[in-house]
PDB file of N, CA, C and O in Angstrom:
ATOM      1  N   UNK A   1     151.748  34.732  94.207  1.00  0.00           N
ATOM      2  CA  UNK A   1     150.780  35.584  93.572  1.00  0.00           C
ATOM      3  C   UNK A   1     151.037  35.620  92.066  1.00  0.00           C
ATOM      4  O   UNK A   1     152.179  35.571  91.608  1.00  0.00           O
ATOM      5  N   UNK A   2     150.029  35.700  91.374  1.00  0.00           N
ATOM      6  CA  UNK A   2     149.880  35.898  89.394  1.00  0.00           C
ATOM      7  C   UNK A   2     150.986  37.152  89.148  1.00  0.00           C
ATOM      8  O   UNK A   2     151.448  38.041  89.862  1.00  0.00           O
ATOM      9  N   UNK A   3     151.090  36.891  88.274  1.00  0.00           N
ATOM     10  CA  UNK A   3     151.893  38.391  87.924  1.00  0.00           C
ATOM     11  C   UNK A   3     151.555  38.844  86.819  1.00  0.00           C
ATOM     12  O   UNK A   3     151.944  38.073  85.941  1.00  0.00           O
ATOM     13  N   UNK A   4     151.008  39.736  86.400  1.00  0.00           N
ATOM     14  CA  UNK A   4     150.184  41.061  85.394  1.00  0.00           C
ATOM     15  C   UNK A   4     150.864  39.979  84.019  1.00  0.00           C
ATOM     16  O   UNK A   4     151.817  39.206  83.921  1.00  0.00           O
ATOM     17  N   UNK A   5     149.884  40.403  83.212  1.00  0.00           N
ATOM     18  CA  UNK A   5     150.624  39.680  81.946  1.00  0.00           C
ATOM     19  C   UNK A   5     151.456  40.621  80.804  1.00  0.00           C
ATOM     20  O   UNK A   5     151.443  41.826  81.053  1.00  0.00           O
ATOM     21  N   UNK A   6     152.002  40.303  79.879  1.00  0.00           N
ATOM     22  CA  UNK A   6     152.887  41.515  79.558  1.00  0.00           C
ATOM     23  C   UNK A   6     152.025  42.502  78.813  1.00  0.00           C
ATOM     24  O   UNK A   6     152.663  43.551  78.729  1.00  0.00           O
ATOM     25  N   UNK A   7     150.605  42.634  78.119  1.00  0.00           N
ATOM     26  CA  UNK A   7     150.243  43.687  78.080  1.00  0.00           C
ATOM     27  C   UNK A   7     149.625  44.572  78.970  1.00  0.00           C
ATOM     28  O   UNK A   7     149.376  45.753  78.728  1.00  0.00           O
ATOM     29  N   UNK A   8     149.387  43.979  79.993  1.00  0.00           N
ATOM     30  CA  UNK A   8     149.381  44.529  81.395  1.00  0.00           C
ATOM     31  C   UNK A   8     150.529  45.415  81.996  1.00  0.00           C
ATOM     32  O   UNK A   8     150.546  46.497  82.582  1.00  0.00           O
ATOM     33  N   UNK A   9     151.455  44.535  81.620  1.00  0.00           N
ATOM     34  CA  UNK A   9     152.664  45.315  82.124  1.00  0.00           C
ATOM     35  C   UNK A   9     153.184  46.738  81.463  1.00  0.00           C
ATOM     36  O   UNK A   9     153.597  47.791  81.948  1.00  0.00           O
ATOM     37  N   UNK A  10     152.914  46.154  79.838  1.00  0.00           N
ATOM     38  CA  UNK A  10     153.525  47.695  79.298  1.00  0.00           C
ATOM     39  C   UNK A  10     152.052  48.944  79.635  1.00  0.00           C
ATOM     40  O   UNK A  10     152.212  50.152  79.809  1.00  0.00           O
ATOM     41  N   UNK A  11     150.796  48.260  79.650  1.00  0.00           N
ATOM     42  CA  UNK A  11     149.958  49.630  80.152  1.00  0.00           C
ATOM     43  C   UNK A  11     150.541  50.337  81.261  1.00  0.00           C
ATOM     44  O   UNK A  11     150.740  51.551  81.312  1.00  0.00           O
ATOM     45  N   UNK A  12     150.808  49.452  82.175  1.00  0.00           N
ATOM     46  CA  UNK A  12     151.612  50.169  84.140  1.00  0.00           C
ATOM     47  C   UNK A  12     152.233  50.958  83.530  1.00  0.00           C
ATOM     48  O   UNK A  12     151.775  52.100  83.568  1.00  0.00           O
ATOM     49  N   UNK A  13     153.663  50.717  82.617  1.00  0.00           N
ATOM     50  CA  UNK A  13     154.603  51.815  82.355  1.00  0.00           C
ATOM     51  C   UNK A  13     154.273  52.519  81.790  1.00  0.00           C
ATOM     52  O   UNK A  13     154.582  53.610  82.271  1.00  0.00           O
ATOM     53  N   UNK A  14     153.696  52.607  80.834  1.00  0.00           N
ATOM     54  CA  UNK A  14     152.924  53.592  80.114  1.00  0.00           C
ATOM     55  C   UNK A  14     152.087  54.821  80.983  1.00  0.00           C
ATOM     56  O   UNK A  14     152.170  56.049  80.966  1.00  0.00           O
ATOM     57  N   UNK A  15     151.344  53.965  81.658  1.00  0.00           N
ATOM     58  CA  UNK A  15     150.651  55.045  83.186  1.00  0.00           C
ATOM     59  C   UNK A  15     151.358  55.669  83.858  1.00  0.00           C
ATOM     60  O   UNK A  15     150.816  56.647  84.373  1.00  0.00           O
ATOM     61  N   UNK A  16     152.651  55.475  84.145  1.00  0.00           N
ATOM     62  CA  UNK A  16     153.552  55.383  84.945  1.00  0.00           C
ATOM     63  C   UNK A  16     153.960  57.098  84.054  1.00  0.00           C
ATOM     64  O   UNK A  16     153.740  58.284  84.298  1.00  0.00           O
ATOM     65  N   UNK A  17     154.625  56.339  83.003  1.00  0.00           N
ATOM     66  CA  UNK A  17     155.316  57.432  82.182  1.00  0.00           C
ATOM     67  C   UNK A  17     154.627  58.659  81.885  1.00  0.00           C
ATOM     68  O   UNK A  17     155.222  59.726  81.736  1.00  0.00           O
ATOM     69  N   UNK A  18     153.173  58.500  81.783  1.00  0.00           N
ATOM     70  CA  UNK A  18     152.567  59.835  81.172  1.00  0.00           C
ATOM     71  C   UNK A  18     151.915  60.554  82.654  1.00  0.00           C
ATOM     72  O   UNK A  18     151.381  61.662  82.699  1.00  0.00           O
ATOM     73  N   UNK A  19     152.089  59.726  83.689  1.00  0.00           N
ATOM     74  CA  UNK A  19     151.690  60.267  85.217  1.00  0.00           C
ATOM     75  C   UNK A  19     150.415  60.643  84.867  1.00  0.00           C
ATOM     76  O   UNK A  19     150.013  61.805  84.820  1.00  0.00           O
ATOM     77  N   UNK A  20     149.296  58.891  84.430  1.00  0.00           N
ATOM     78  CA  UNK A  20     148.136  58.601  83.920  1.00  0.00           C
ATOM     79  C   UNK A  20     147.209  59.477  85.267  1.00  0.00           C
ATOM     80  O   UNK A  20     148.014  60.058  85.996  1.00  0.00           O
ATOM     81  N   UNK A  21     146.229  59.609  85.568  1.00  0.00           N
ATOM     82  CA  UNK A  21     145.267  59.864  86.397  1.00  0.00           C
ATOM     83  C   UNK A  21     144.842  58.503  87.360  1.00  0.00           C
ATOM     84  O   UNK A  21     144.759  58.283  88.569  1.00  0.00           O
ATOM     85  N   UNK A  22     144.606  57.662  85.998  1.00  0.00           N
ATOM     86  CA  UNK A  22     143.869  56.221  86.029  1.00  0.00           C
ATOM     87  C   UNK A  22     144.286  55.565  85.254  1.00  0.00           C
ATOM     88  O   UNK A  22     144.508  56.032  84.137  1.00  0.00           O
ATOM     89  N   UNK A  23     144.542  54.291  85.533  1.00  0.00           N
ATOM     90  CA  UNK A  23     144.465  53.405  84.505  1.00  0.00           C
ATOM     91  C   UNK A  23     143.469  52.174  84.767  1.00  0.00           C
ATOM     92  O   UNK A  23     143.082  51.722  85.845  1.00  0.00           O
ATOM     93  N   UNK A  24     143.139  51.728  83.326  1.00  0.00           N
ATOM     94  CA  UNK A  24     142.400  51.018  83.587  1.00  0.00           C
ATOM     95  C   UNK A  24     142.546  49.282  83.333  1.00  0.00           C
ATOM     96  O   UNK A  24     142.925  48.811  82.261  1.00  0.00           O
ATOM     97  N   UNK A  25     142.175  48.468  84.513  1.00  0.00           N
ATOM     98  CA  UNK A  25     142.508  47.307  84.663  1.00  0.00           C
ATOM     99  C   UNK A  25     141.040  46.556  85.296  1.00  0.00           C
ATOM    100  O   UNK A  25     140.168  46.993  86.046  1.00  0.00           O
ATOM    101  N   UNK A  26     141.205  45.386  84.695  1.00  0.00           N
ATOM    102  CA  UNK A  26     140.385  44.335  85.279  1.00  0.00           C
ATOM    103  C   UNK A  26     140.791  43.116  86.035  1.00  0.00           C
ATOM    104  O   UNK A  26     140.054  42.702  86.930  1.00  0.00           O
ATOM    105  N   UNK A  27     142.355  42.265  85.630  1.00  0.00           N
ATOM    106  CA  UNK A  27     142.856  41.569  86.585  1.00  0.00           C
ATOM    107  C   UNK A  27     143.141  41.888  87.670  1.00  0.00           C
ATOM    108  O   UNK A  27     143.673  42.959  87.961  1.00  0.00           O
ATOM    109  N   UNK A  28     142.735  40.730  88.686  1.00  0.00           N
ATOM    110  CA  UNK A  28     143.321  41.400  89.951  1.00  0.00           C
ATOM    111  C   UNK A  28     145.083  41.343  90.245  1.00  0.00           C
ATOM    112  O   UNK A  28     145.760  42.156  90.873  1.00  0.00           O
ATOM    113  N   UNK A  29     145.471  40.215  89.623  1.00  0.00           N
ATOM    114  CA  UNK A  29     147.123  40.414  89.540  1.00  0.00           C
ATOM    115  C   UNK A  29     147.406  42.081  89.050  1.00  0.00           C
ATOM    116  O   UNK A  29     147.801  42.820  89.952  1.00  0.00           O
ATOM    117  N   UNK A  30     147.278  42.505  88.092  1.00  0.00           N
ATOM    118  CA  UNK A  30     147.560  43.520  87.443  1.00  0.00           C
ATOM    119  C   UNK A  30     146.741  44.960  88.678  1.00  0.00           C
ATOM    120  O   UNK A  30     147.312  45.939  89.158  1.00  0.00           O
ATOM    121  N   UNK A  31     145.834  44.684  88.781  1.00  0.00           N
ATOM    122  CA  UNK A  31     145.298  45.630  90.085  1.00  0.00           C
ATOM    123  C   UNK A  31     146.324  46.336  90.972  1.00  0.00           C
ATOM    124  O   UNK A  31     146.793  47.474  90.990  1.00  0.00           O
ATOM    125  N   UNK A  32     146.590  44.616  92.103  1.00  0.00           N
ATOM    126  CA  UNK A  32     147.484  45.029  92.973  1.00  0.00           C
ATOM    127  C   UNK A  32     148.773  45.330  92.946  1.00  0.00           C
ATOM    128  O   UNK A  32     149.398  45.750  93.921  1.00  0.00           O
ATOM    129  N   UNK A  33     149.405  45.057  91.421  1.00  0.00           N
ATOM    130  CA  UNK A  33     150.956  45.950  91.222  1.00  0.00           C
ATOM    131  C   UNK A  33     150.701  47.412  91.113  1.00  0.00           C
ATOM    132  O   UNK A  33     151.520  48.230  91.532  1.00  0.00           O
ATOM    133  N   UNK A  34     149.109  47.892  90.326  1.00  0.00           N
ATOM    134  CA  UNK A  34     149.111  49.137  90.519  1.00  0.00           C
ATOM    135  C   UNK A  34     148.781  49.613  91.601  1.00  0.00           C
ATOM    136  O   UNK A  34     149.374  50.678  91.772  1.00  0.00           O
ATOM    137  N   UNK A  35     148.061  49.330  92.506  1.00  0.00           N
ATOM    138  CA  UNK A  35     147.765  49.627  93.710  1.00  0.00           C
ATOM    139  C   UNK A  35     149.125  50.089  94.797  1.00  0.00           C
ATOM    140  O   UNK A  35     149.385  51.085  95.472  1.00  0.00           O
ATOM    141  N   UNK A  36     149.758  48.828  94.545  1.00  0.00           N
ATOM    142  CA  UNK A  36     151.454  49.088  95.387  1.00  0.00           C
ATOM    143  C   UNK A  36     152.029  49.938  94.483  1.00  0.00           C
ATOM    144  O   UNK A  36     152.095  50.902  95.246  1.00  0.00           O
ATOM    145  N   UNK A  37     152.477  50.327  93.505  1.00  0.00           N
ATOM    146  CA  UNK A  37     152.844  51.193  92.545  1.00  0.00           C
ATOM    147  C   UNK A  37     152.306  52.657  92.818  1.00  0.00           C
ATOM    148  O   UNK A  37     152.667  53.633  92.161  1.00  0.00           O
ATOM    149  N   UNK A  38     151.269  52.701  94.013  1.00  0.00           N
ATOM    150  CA  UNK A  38     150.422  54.043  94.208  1.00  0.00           C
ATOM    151  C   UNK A  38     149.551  54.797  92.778  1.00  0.00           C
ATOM    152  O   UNK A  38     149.483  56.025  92.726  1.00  0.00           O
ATOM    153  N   UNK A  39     149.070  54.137  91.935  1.00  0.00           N
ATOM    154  CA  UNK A  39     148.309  54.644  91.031  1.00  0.00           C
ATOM    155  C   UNK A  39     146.819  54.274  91.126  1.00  0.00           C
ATOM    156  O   UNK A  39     146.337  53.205  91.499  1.00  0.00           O
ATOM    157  N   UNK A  40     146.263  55.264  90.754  1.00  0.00           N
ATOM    158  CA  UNK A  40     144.308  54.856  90.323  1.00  0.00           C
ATOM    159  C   UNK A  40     143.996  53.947  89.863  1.00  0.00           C
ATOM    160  O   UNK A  40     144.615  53.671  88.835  1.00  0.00           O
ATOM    161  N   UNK A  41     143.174  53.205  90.193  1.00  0.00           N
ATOM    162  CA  UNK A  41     142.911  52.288  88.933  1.00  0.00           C
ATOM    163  C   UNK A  41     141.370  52.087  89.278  1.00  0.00           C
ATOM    164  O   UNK A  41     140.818  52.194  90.373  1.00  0.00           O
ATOM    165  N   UNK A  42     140.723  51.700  87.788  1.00  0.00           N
ATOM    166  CA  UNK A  42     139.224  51.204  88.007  1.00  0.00           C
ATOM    167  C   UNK A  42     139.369  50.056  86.538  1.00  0.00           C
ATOM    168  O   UNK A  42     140.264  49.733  85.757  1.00  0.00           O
ATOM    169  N   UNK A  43     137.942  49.727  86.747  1.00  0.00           N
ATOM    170  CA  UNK A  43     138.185  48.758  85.570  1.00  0.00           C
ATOM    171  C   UNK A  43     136.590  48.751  84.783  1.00  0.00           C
ATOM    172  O   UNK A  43     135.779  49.625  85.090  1.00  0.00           O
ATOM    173  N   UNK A  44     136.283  47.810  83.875  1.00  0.00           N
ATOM    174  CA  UNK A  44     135.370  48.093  82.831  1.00  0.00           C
ATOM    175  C   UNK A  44     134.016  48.722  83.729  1.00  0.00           C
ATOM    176  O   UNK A  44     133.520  49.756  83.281  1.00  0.00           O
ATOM    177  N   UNK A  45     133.378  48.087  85.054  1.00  0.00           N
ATOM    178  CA  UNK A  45     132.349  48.675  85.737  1.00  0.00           C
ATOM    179  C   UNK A  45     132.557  49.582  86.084  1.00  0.00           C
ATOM    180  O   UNK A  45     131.784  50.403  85.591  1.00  0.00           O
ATOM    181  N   UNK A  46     133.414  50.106  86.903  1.00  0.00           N
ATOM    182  CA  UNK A  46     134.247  51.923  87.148  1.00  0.00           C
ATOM    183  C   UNK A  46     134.043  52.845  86.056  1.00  0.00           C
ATOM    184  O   UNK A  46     133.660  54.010  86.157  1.00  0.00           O
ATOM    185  N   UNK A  47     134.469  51.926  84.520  1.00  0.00           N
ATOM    186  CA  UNK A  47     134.451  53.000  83.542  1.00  0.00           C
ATOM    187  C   UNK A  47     132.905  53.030  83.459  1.00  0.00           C
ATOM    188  O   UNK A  47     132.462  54.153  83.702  1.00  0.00           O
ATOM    189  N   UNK A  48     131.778  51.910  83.126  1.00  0.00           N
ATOM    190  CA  UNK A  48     130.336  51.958  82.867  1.00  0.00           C
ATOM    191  C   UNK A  48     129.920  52.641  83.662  1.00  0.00           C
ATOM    192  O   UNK A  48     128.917  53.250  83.290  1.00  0.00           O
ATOM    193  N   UNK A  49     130.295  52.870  84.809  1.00  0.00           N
ATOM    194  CA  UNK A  49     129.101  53.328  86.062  1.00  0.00           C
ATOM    195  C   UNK A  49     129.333  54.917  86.203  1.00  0.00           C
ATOM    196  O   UNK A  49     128.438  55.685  86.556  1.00  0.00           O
ATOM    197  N   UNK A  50     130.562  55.285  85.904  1.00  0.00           N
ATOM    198  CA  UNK A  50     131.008  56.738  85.468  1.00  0.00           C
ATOM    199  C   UNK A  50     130.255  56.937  84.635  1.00  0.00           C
ATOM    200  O   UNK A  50     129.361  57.626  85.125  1.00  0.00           O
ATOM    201  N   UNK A  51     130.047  56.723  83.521  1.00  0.00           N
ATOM    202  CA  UNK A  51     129.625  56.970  82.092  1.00  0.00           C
ATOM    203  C   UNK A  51     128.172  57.009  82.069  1.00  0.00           C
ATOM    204  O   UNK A  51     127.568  57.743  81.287  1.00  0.00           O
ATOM    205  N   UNK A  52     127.309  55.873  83.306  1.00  0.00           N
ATOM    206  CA  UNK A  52     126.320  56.348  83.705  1.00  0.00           C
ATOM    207  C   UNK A  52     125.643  56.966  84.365  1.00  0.00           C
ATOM    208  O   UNK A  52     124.412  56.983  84.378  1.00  0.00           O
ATOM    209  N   UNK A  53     126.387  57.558  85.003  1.00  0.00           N
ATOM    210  CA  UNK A  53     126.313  58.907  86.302  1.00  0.00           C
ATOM    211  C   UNK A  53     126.308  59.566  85.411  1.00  0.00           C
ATOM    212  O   UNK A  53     125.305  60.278  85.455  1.00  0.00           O
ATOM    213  N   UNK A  54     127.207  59.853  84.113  1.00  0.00           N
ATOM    214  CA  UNK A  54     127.380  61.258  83.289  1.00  0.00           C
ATOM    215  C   UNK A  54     126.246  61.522  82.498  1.00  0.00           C
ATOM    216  O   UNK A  54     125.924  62.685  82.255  1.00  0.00           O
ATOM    217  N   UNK A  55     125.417  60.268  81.944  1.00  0.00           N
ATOM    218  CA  UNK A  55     124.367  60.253  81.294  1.00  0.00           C
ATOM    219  C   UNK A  55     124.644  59.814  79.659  1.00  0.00           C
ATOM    220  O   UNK A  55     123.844  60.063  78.757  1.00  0.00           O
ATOM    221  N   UNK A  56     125.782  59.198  79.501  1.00  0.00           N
ATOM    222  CA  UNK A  56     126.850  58.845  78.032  1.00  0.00           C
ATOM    223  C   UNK A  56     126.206  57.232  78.150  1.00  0.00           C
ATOM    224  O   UNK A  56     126.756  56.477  77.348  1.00  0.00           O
ATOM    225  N   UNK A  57     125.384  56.723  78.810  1.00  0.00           N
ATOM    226  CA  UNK A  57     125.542  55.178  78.663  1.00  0.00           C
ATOM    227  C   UNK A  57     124.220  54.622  79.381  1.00  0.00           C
ATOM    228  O   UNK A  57     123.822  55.124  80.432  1.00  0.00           O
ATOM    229  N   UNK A  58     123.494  53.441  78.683  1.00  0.00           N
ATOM    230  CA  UNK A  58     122.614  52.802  79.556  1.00  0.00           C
ATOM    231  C   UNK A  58     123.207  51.842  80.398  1.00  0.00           C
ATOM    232  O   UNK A  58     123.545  50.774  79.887  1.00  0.00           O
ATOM    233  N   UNK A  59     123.447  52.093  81.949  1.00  0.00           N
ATOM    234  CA  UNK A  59     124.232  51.137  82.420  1.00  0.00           C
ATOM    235  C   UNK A  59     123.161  49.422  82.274  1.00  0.00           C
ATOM    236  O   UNK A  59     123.537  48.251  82.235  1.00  0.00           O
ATOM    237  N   UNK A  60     122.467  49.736  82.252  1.00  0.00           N
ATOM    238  CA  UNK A  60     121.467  48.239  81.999  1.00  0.00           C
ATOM    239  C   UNK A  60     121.643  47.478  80.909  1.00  0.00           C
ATOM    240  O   UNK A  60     121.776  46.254  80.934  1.00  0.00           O
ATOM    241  N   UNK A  61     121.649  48.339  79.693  1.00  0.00           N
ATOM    242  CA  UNK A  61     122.166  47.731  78.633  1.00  0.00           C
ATOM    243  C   UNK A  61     123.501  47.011  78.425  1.00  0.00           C
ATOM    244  O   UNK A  61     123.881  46.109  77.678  1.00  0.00           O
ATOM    245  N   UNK A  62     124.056  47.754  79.368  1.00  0.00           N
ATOM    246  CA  UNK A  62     125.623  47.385  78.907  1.00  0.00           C
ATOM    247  C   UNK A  62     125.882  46.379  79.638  1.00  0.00           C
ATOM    248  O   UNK A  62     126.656  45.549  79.162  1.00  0.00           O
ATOM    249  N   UNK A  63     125.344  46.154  80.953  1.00  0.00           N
ATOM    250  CA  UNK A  63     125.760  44.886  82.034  1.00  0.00           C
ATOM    251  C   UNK A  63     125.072  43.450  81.094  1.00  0.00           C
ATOM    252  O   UNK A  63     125.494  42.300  80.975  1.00  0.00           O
ATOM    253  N   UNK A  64     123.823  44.156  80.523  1.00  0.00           N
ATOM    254  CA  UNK A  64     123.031  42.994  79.794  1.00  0.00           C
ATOM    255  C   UNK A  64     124.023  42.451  78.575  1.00  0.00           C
ATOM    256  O   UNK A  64     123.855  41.272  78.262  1.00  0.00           O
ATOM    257  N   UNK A  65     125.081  43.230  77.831  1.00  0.00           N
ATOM    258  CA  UNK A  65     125.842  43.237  77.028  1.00  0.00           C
ATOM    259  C   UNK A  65     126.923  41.853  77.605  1.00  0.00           C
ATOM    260  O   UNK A  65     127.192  40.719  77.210  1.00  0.00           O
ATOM    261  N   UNK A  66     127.275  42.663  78.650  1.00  0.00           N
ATOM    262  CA  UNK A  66     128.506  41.633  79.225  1.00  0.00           C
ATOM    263  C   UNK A  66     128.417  40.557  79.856  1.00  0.00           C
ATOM    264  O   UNK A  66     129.255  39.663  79.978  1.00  0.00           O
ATOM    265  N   UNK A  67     126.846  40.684  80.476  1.00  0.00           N
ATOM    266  CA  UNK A  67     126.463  38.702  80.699  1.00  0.00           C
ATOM    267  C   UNK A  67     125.968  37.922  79.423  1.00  0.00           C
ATOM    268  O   UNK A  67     125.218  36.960  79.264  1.00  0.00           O
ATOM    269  N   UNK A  68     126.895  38.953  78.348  1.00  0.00           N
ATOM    270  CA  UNK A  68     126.856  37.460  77.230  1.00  0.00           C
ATOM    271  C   UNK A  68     128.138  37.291  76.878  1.00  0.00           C
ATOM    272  O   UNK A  68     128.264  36.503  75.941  1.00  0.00           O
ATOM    273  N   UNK A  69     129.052  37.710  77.258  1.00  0.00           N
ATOM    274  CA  UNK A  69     130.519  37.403  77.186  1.00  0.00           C
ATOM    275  C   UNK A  69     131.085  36.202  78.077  1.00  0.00           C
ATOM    276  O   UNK A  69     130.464  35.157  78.267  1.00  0.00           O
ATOM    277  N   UNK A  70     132.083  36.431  78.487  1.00  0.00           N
ATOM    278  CA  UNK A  70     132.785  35.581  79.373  1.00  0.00           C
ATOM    279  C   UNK A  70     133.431  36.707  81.086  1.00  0.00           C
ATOM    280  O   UNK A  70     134.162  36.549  82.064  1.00  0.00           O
ATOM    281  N   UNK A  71     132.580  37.721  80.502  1.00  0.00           N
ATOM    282  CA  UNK A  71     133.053  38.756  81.676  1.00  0.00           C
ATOM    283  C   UNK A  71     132.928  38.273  82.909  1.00  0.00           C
ATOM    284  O   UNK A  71     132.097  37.423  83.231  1.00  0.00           O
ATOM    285  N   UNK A  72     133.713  38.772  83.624  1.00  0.00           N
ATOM    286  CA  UNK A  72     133.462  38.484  85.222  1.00  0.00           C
ATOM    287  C   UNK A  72     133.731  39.364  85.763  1.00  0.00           C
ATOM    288  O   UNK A  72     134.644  40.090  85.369  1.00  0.00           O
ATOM    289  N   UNK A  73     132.602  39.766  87.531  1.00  0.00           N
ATOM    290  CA  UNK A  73     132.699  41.095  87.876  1.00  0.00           C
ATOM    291  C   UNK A  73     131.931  40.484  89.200  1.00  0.00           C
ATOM    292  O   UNK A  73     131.333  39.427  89.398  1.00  0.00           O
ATOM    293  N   UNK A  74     132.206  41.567  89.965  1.00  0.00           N
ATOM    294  CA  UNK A  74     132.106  41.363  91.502  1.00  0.00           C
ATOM    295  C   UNK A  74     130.301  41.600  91.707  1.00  0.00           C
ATOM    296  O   UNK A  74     129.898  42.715  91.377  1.00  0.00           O
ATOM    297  N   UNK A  75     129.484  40.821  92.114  1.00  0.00           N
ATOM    298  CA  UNK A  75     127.835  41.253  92.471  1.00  0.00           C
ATOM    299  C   UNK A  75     127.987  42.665  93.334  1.00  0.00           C
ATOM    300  O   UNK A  75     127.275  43.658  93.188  1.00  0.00           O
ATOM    301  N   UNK A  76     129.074  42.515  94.256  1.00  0.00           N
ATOM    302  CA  UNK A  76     128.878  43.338  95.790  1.00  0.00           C
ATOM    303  C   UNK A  76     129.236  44.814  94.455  1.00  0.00           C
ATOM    304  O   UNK A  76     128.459  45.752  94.275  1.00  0.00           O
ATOM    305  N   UNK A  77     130.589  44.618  93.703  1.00  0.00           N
ATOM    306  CA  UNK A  77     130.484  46.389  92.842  1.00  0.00           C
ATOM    307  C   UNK A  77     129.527  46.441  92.164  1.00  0.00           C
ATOM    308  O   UNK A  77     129.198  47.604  91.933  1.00  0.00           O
ATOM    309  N   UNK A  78     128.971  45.780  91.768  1.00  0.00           N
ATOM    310  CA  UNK A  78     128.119  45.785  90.654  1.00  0.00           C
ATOM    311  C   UNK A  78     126.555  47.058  91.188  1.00  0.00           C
ATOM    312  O   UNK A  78     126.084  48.117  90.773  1.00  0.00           O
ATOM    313  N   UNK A  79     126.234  45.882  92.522  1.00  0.00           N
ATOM    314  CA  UNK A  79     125.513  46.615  93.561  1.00  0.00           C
ATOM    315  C   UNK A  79     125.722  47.832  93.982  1.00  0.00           C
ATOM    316  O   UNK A  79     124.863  48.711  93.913  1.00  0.00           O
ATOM    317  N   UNK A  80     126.870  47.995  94.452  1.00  0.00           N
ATOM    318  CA  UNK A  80     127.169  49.342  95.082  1.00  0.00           C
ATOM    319  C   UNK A  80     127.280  50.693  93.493  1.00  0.00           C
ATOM    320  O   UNK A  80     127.198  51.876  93.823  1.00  0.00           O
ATOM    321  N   UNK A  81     127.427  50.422  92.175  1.00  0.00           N
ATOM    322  CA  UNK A  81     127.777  51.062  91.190  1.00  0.00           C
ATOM    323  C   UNK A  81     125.920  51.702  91.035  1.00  0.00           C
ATOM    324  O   UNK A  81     125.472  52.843  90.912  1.00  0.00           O
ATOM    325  N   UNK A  82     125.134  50.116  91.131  1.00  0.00           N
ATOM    326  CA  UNK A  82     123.869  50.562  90.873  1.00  0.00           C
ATOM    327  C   UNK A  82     123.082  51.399  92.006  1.00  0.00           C
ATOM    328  O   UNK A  82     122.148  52.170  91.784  1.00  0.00           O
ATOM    329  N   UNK A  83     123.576  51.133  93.114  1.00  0.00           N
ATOM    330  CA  UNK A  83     122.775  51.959  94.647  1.00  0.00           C
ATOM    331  C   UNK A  83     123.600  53.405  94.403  1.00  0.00           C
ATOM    332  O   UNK A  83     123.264  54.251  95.231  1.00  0.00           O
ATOM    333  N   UNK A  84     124.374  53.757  93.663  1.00  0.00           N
ATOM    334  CA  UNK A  84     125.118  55.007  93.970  1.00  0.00           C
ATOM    335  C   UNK A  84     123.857  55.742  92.508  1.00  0.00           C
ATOM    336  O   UNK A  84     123.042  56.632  92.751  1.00  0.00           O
ATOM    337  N   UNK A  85     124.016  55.135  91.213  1.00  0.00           N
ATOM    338  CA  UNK A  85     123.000  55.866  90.539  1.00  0.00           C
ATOM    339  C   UNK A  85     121.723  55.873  90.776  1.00  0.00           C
ATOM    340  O   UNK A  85     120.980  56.621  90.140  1.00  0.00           O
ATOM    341  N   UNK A  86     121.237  54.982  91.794  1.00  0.00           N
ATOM    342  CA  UNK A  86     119.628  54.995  92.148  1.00  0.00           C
ATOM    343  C   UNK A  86     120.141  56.023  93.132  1.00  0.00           C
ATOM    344  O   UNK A  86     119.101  56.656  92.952  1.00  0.00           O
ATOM    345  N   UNK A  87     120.555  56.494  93.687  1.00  0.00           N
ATOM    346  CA  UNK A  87     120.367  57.756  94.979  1.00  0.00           C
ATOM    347  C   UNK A  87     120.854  59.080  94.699  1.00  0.00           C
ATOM    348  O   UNK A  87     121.102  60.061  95.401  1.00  0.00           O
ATOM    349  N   UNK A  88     120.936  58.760  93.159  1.00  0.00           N
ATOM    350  CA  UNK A  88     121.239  60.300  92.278  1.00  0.00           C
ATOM    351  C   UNK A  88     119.779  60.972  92.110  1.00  0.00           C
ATOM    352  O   UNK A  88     119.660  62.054  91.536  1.00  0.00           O
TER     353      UNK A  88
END
């Protein structure tokens, strides 16, 4: 398995140390050390889709934002982020 890269790593301790809520991650290497580590984690869609439940963000805009990057992100969360604010 990958192993978190080192700014990955000092965020964990850092989370670790301040007994974070959440931290936030997008690799999946880096995921599943926090996951076994027993901490929260979400990552850039977790943070957008929060932010658009709260009413702080056009989640449309912003996905439109990141299919001009090099981002990569799961269809199935992507879906489930958008079916949770359509049934608000």
């Amino acid at each position: 398995m990958e192993k978190p890269h080192a700014g990955e790593r000092r965020a964990i301790l850092l989370a670790e140390s301040v007994n974070a809520n959440v931290i936030l991650l997008d690799e999946k290497a880096a995921r599943s050390v926090v996951v076994d580590r027993g901490l929260r984690v979400t990552g850039t869609l977790g943070i957008l889709g929060e932010a658009a439940w709260r009413g702080m963000t056009d989640l449309g805009a912003a996905i439109d934002q990141l299919r001009k990057t090099n981002f990569r992100y799961s269809p199935a969360l992507l879906k489930a982020i958008l079916d949770r604010l359509a049934a608000r």
